[in-house]
KEPALUM-396575 format. One record per residue (C-alpha): residue in one letter; x, y, z. Coordinates in steps of 0.5 Angstrom, whole numbers, padded with zeros to 4 digits, always signed. Each point is the difference from the previous one (the first is absolute). Layout:
<atoms>
aXYZ
...
</atoms>
This chain:
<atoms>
x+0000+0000+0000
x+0002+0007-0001
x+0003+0003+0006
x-0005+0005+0004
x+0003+0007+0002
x-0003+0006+0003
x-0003+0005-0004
x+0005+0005-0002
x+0000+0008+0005
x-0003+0003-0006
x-0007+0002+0000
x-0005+0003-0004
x-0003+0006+0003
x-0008+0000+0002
x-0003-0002-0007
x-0008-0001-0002
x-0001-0008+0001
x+0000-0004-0006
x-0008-0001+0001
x+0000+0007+0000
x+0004+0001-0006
x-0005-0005-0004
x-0005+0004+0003
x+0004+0007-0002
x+0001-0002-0007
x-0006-0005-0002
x+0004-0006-0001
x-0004-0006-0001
x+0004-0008-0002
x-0001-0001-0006
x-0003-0008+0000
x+0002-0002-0007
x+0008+0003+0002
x+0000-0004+0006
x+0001+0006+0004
x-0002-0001+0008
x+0003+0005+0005
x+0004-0002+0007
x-0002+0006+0005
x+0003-0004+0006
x+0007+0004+0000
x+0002-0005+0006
x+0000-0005-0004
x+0003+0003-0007
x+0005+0002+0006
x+0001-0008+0001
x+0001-0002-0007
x+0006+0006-0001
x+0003-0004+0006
x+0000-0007-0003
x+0003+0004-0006
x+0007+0001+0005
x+0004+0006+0001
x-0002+0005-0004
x+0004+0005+0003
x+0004+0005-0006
x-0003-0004-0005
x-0003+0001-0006
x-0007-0003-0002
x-0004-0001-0005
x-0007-0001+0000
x-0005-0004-0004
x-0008+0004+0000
x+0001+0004+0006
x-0009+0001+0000
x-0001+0006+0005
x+0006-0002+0004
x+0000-0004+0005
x+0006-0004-0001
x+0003+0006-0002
x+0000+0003+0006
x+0004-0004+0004
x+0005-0001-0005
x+0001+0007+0001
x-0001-0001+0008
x+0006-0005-0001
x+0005+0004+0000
x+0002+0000-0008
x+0004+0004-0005
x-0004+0000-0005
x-0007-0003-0002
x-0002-0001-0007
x-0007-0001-0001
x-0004-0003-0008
x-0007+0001+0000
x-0004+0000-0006
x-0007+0002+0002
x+0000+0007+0001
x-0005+0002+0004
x+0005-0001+0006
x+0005+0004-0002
x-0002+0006+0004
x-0001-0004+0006
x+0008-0003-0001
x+0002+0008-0001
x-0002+0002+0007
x+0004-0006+0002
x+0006+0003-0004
x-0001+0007+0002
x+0001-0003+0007
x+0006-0003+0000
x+0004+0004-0005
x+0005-0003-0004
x-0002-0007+0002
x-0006-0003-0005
x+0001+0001-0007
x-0007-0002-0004
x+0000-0002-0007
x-0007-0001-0003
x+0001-0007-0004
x-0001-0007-0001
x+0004-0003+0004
x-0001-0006-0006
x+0004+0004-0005
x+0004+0004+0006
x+0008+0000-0001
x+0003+0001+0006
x+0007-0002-0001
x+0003+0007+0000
x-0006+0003+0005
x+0006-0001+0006
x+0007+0002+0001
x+0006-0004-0003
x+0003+0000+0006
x-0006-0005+0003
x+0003-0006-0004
x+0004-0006+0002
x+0002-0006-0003
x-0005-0006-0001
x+0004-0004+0006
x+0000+0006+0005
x-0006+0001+0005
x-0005+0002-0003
x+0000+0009-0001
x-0005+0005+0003
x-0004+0000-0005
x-0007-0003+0001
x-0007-0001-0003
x-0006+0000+0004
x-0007-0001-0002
x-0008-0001+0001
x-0001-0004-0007
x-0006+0002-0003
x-0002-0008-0001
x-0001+0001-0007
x+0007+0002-0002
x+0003-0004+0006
x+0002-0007-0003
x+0002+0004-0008
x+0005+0005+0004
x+0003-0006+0004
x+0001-0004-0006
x+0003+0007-0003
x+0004+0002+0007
x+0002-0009+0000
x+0003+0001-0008
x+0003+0006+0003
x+0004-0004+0005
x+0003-0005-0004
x+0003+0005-0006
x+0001+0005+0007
x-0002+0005-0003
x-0006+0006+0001
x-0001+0001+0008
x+0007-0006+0001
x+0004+0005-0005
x+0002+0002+0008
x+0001-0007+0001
x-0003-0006+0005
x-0006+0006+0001
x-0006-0003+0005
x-0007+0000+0000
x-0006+0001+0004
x-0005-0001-0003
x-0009-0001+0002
x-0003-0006-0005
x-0007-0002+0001
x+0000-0006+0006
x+0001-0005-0006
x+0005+0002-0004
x+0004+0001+0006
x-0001-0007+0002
x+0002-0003-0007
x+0006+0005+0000
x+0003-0004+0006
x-0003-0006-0001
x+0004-0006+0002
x+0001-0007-0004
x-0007-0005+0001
x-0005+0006+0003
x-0006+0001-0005
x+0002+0007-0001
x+0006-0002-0003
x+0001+0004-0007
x+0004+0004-0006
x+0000+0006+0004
x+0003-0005+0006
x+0005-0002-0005
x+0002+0006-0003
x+0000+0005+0005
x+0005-0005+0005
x+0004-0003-0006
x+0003+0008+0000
x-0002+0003+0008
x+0000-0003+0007
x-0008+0002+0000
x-0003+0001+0008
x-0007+0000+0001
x+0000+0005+0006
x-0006+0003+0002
x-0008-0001-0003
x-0004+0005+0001
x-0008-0001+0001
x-0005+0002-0006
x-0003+0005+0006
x+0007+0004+0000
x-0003+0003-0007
x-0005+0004-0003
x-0003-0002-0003
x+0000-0006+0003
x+0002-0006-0005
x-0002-0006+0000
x+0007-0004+0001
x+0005+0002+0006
x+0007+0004-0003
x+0006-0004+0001
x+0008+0004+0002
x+0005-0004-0004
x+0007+0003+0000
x+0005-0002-0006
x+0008+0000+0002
x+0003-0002-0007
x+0005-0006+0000
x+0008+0001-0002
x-0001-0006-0004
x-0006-0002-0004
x-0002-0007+0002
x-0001-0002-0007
x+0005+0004-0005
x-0004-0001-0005
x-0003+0006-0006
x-0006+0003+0005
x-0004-0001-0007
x+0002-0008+0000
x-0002-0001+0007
x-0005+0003+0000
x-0003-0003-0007
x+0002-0008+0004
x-0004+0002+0007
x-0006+0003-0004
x-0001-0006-0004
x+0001-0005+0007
x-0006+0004+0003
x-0004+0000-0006
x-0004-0007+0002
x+0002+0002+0008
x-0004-0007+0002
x+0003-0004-0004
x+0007-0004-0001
x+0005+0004-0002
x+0002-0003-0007
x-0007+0004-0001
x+0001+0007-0001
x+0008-0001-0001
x-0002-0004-0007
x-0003+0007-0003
x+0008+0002-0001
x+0000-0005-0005
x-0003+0000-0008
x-0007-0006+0001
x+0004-0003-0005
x+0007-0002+0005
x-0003+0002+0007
x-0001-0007+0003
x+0009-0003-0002
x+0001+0009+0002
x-0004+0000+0007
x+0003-0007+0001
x+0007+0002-0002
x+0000+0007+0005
x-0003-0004+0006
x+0006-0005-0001
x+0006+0006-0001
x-0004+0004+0006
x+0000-0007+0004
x-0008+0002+0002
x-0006-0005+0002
x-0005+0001-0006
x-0005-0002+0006
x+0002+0006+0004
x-0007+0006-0001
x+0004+0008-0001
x-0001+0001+0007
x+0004-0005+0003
x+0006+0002-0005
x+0005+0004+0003
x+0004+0005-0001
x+0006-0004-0001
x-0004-0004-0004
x-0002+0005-0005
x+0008+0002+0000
x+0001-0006-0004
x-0006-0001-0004
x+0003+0008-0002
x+0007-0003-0002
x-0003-0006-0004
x-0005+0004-0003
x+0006+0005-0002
x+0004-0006-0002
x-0006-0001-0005
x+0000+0006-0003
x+0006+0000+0000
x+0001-0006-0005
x-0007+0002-0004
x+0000+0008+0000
x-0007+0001-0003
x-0003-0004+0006
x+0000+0006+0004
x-0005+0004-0005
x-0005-0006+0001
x-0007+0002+0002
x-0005-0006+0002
x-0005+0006-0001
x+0002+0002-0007
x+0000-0008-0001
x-0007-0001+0002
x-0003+0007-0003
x+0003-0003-0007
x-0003-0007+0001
x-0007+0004+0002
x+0000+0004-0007
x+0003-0006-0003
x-0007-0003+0002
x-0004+0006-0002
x+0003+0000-0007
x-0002-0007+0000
x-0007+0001+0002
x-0001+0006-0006
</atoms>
């Protein structure tokens, strides 16, 4: 778990409540952005502890809505805090804020989605990939429809360190729906065991630390909220393209309650897929019985390297497509019929 800390000595001066800024500025959450507002600032003060010393740091943060977080970030003692937001309606409230604590909340009205980040902090910031991690952190209560997108984004990111860990081994404190939290920190046999649990600890050491009820937030959304932090690895548990790995989980998880031979047979052309499922399961020394959930990491390491192996050897094989193949089939059957 991330250290907890004292909150730092900087404090904002009397400010309206975040209820009363949502009152002030008319704000609603929008239902189709996911948007649900966190008012508690106990506990917004609580998932910034989780997220470790942020003393002198220098922190970006994702959708910062009329913000909560923002406040105990700035009330954690920070050098500098970056905020992204793409709705405008809170950009005044997040100006108060600014105006409050001069020089300390730089606000971008974006998407966090597109946003480049690599050059919004000083060079001197970065360190090696084998050092500790720098003063540089993300923080976020995710909208829940941008949530799983922006974790596979940030994830790419990681394994080309490049964007926010650019800085080097950047760690993130991140708000998912409860669900999501726990296939991100699933372990190997639990039923929430998935492509996200794969992914995301394949490059990161990943902590469910903090869930958060659905009545914390208003409006109140029907699932409760899970705190996750992400501390990325000095070396990948599968080194391997991000591309390549990630195409070999999605096709094991596709048929996630059958055997394993299932889904990791949609690699291969129709045509080959039986002599080519059986040749990867025997290079990767993997049971075929075994369903997705029971596969580990160390076992997607090697299913990873013998798929490589086998790209190697046939270099259009990682073009292939078994969707492509199955619409083929269908217009072929549909000309037919015509």
């Amino acid at each position: 778990m991330a250290a907890s800390r004292t909150l730092g000595t900087f404090r904002l001066p009397p400010l309206p409540t975040i209820r009363e800024i949502i009152k002030l500025f008319r704000l609603q959450a929008v239902k189709q952005l996911s948007q649900n507002f966190l008012l508690d600032l106990r506990l917004t003060d609580k998932i910034v502890r989780k997220a470790g010393s942020l003393t002198n740091a220098y922190v970006y943060e994702v959708g910062p809505g009329p913000g909560g977080i923002t406040r105990s970030i700035l009330n954690a003692g920070v050098a500098e805090l970056l905020v992204v937001e793409k709705d405008s309606r809170f950009i005044p409230g997040l100006q108060m804020l600014s105006d409050a604590a001069p020089g300390k909340l730089r606000i971008v009205h974006g998407d966090v989605l597109t946003f480049k980040i690599e050059n919004a902090f000083p060079e001197s910031l970065k360190r090696q990939w084998e050092d500790d991690p720098p003063n540089v952190h993300i923080i976020g209560n995710l909208p829940f429809s941008v949530s799983t997108p922006l974790i596979i984004k940030w994830l790419e990111n990681v394994s080309h360190r490049n964007g926010p860990f650019a800085y080097g081994r950047t760690q993130m404190t991140l708000t998912f729906q409860k669900e999501v939290a726990e296939r991100l920190t699933a372990s190997t046999g639990s039923k929430q065991r998935s492509r996200l649990s794969i992914m995301a600890q394949y490059l990161c050491d990943v902590q469910h630390i903090l869930t958060i009820p659905g009545q914390a937030f208003i409006p109140k959304p029907e699932v409760d909220s899970g705190v996750v932090h992400f501390t990325p690895l000095t070396r990948p548990r599968i080194e391997q393209p991000f591309r390549l790995v990630e195409r070999v989980v999605q096709n094991a998880f596709q048929f996630r309650r059958k055997y394993c031979h299932r889904g990791l047979g949609m690699l291969f052309p129709e045509a080959q897929r039986l002599e080519s499922t059986g040749k990867l399961l025997k290079l990767a020394d993997v049971d075929p019985t075994l369903r997705p959930t029971q596969l580990s990491v160390l076992h997607f390491k090697s299913l990873c390297d013998a798929y490589r192996k086998m790209c190697d050897e046939d270099p259009h094989l990682f073009a292939y497509n078994f969707r492509e193949e199955l619409k083929k089939g269908d217009d072929d059957k549909e000309s037919y019929r015509l």
